[in-house]
N, C-alpha and C positions, 0 to 999 in steps of 0.2 A: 733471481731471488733478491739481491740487492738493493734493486731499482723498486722490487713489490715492498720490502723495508723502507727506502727511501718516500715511499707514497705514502708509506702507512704515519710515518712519522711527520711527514707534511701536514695530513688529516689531522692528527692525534696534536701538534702545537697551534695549528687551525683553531680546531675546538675549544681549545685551553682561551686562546685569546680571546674567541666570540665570548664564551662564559665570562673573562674577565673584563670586557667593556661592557657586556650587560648588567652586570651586576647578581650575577647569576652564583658567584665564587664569593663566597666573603672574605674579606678582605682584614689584615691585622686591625686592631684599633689605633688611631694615632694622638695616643695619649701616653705621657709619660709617668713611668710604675716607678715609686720610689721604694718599693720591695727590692731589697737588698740577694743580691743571686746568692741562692742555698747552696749547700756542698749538698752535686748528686754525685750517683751512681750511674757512671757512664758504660753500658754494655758493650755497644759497637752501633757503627754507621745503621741507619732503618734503611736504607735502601739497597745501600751496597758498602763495603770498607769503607768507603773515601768520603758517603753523605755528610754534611755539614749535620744533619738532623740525625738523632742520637735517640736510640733507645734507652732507656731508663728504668732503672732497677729500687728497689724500695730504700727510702730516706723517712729522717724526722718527718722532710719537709713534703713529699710525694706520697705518700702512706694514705691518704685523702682520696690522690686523683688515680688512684691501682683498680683495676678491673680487671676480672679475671677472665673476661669476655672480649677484652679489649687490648693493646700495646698503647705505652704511654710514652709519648714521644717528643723530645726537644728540641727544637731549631731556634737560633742564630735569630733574634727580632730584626724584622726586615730583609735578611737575608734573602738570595735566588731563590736557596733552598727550599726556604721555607714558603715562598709563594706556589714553587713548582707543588711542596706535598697538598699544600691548600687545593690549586686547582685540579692534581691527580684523584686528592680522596675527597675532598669538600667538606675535610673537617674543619668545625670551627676552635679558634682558642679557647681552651678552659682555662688558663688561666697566665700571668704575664709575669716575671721580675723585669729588673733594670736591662739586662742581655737577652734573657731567653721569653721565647712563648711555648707553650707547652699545648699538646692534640693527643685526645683517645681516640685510638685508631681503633672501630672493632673488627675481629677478624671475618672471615667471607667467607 
């Protein structure tokens, strides 16, 4: 059982990387947002406790980007985190401050 995890997860960062040397994953912008980071409403980790990338509850400033079809989610600009969710979901950023980029996740 281990070794069929061990394979699968070979496969599955395989993938990841072919999609991101093709250009297949989009990739952050590499521009800089002089948008000042808003006070959110930080839920809990999107992935697990420990995610850098943060679920996101309704503010002044998020009130816009809420769907009720969808999870609205924050990651660290640049961060691991936030390339791993890029290439797990292939969502693109809607939108950026000075720290964070922000993804509507819809649900499945």
């Amino acid at each position: 059982m281990e070794r069929r995890l061990e394979k699968v997860m070979r496969t599955i960062c395989a993938c990841a990387l072919v999609l991101t040397e093709t250009g297949c994953v989009e990739t952050a912008p590499e521009v800089e947002i002089s948008e000042p980071d808003p006070e959110l409403n930080f839920v809990r980790g999107y992935r697990s406790v420990t995610d850098e990338c943060q679920l996101v509850g309704e503010t002044a400033f998020t009130v816009d980007f809420l769907d009720d079809a969808a999870d609205l989610v924050v990651c660290p600009t640049g961060s691991a985190a936030m390339a791993s969710l890029m290439a797990e979901t292939g969502a693109p950023v809607i939108t950026q401050t000075n720290s964070f980029s922000f993804f509507s996740i819809p649900y499945r």
